[in-house]
C-alpha positions as CSV (number, residue, x, y, z in Angstrom):
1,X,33.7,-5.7,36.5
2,X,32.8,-3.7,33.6
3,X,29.2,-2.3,33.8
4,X,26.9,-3.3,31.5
5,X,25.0,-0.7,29.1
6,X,21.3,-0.3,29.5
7,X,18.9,-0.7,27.1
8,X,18.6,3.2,26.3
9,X,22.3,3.5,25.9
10,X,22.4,0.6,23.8
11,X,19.7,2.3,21.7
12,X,21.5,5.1,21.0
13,X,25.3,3.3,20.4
14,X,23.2,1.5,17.6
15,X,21.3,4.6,16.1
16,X,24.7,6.8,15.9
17,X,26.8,3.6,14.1
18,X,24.1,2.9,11.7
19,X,21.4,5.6,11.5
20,X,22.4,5.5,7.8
21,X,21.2,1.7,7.6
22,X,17.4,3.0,8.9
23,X,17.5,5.9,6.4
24,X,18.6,3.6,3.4
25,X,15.6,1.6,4.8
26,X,13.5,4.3,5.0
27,X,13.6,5.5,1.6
28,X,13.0,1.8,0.5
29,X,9.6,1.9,2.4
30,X,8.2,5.1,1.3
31,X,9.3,3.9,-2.3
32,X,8.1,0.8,-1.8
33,X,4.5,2.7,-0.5
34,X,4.3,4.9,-3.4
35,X,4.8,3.3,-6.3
36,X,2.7,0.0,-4.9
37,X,-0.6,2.5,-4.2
38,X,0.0,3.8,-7.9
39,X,-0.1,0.7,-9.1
40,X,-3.1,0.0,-6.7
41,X,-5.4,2.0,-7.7
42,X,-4.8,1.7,-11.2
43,X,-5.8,-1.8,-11.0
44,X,-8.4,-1.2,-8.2
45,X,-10.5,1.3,-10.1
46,X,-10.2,-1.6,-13.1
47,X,-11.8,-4.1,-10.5
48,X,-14.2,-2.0,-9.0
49,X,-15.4,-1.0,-12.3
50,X,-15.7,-5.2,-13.6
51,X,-17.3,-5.1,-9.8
52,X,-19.7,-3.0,-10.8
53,X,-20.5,-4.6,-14.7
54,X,-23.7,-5.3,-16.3
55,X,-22.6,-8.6,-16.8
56,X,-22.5,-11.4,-14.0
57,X,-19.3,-13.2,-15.0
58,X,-17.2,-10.0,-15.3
59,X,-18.8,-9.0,-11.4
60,X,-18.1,-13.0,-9.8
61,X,-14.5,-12.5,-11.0
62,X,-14.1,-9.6,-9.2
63,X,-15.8,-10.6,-6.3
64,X,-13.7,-13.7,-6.1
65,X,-10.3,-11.3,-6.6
66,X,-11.5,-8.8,-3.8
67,X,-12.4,-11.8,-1.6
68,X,-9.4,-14.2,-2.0
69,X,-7.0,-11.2,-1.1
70,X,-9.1,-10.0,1.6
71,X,-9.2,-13.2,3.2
72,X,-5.7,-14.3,3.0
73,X,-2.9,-12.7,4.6
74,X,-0.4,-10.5,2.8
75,X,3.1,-12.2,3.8
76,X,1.5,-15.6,2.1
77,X,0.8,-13.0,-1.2
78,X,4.4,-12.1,-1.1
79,X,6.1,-15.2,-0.7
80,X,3.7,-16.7,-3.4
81,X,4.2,-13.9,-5.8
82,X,8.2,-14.0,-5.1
83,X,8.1,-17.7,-5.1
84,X,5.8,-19.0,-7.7
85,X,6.6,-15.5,-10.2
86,X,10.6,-16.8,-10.3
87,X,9.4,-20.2,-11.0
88,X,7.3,-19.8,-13.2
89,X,8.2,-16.2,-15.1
90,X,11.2,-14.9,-16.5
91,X,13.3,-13.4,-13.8
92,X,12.7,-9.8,-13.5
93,X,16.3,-8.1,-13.4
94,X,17.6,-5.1,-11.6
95,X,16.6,-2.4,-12.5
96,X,16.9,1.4,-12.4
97,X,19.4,0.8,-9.6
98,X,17.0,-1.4,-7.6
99,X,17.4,-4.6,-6.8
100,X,14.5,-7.1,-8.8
101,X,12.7,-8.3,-4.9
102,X,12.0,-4.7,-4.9
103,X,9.9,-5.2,-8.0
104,X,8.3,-8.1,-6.6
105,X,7.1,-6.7,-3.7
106,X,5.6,-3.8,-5.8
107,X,3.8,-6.4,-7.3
108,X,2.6,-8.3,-4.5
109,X,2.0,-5.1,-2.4
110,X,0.1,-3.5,-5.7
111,X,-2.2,-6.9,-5.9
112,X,-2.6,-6.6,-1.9
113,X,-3.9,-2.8,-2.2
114,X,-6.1,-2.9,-5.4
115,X,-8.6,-5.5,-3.6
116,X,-9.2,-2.5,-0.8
117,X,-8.8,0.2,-3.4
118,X,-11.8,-1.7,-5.6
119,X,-14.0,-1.4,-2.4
120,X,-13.2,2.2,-2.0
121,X,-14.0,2.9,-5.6
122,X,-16.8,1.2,-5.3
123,X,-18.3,2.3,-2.2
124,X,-17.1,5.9,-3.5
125,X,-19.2,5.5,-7.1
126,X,-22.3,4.0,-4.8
127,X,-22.5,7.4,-2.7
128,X,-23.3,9.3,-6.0
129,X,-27.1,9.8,-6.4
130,X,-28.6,7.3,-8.7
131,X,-30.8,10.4,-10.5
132,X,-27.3,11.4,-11.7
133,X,-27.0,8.7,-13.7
134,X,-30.7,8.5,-14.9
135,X,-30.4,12.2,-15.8
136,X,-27.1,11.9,-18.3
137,X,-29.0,8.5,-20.3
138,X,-31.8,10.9,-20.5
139,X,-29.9,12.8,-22.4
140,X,-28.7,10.5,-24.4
141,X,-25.1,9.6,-23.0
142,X,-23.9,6.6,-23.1
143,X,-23.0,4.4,-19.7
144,X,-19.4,4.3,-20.0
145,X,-19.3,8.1,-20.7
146,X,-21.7,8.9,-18.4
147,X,-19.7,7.5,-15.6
148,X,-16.5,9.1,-16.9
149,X,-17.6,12.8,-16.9
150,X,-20.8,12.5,-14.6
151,X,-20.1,9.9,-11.9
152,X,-16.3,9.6,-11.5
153,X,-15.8,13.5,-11.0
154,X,-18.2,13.2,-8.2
155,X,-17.2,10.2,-6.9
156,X,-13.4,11.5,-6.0
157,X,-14.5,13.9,-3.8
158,X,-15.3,10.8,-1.8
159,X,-12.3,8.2,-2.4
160,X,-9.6,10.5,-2.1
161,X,-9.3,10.4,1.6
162,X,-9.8,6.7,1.6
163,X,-7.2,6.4,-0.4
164,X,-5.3,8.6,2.1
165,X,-5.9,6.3,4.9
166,X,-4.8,3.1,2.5
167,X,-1.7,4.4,1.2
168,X,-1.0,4.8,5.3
169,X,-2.1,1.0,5.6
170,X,0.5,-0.1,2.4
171,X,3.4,2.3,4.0
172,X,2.8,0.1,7.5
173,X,1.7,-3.3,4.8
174,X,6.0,-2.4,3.4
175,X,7.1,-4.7,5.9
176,X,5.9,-8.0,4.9
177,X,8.6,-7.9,2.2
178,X,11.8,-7.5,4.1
179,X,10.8,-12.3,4.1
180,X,11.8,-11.7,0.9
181,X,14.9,-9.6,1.2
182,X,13.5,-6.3,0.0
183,X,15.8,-4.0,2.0
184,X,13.1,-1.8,3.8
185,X,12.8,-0.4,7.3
186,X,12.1,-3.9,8.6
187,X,14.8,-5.5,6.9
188,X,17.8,-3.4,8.0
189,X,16.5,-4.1,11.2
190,X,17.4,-7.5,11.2
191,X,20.7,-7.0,9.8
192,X,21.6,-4.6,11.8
193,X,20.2,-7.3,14.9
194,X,22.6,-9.8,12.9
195,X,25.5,-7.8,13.3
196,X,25.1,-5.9,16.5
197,X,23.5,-9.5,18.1
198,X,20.8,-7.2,20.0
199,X,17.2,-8.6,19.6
200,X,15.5,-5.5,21.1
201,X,17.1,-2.5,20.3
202,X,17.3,-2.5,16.8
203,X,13.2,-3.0,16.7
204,X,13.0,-0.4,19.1
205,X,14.8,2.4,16.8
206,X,12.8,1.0,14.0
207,X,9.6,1.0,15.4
208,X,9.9,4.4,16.1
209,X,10.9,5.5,12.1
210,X,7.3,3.7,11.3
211,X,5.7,5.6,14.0
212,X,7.1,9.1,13.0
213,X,6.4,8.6,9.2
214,X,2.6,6.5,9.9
215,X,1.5,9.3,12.3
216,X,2.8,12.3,10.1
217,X,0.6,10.8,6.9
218,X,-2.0,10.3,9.2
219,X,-2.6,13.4,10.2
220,X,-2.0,15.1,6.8
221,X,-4.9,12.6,5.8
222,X,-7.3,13.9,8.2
223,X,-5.8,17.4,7.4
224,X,-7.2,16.7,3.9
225,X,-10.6,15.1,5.1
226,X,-11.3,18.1,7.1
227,X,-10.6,20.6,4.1
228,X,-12.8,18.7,1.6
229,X,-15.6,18.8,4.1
230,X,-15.0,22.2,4.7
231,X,-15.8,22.4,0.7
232,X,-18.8,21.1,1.0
């Protein structure tokens, strides 16, 4: 009777005959993490800034944006976006060698982000001192460019390591869209479950590529919050 292979030597059958499954995975999910916190904080600084308006309607929109995607969870974003954006919208194509669910899940993974990004912003443009403000309309500056050169500039110095710890929360967030076929660490997983017909370790070997890559950005985040305190 033959002897069956334990679970460690069936770990590492799988990792030497498709190792280059995970790494195509991989470099789907830090793509993936990139480009969707670029996109995130272009339209969450947009958001916090309506969050922050003069004028009431502009701030309730906002409000209801950041809450609605706070309060709903991201896979349901994704498979509406996916779902309702073919529907409804042209079909994004291929593109740039990518296939177009890699484009929706930017999208959906761009919306997702900007809702926390607009709270960071916020919170960030809050810690500045009121009297800085006060001071640049004293002189005569207007709002808008009072907040570009006066507020913003100090306000960074605050939101960059929030960001940090959100573009590690969208690299972890990448695999909601492997339910829509976005071939990402998650994804090749299950194919690679599919083919191999072991429910364990192909999660296993995968879990550990999020851990490695979550833990190394982690920790150059803090590396970065403790240098800009240093600064101070």
């Amino acid at each position: 009777m033959a002897q069956q292979k334990s679970v460690w030597e069936w770990i590492a059958d799988i990792y030497s005959k498709y190792h280059t499954f995970y790494f195509d995975g991989l470099k789907y999910t830090v793509l993936l993490g990139v480009v969707s916190i670029i996109f995130g904080v272009l339209l969450g600084v947009l958001v916090a800034l309506l969050r922050l308006s003069r004028i009431a309607p502009l701030r309730w929109i906002a409000v209801a944006y950041i809450d609605f995607l706070r309060s709903t969870p991201a896979i349901v974003q994704v498979s509406l976006i996916y779902f309702g954006g073919t529907q409804l919208f042209p079909t994004i194509p291929d593109m740039l060698g990518l296939p177009s669910v890699f484009f929706y899940g930017v999208i959906a993974l761009s919306i997702n982000s900007s809702a926390y990004v607009a709270e960071i912003m916020r919170a960030g443009i809050l810690s500045v001192d009121k009297g800085q403000m006060e001071a640049a309309r004293s002189l005569g500056m207007p709002h808008g460019l009072a907040m570009r050169n006066i507020i913003l500039p100090q306000a960074v110095k605050n939101i960059i390591p929030a960001l940090g710890n959100e573009f590690v929360v969208v690299v972890k967030e990448t695999a909601v869209v492997s339910t829509i076929g976005v071939g990402e660490l998650m994804y090749k997983a299950g194919v690679i479950r599919g083919i191999t017909f072991r429910g364990l370790e192909p999660y296993i070997i995968v879990m550990i590529f999020y851990f490695v890559v979550v833990f190394t950005l982690s920790k150059l985040v803090g590396l970065l919050e403790r240098r800009m305190r240093a600064s101070d």
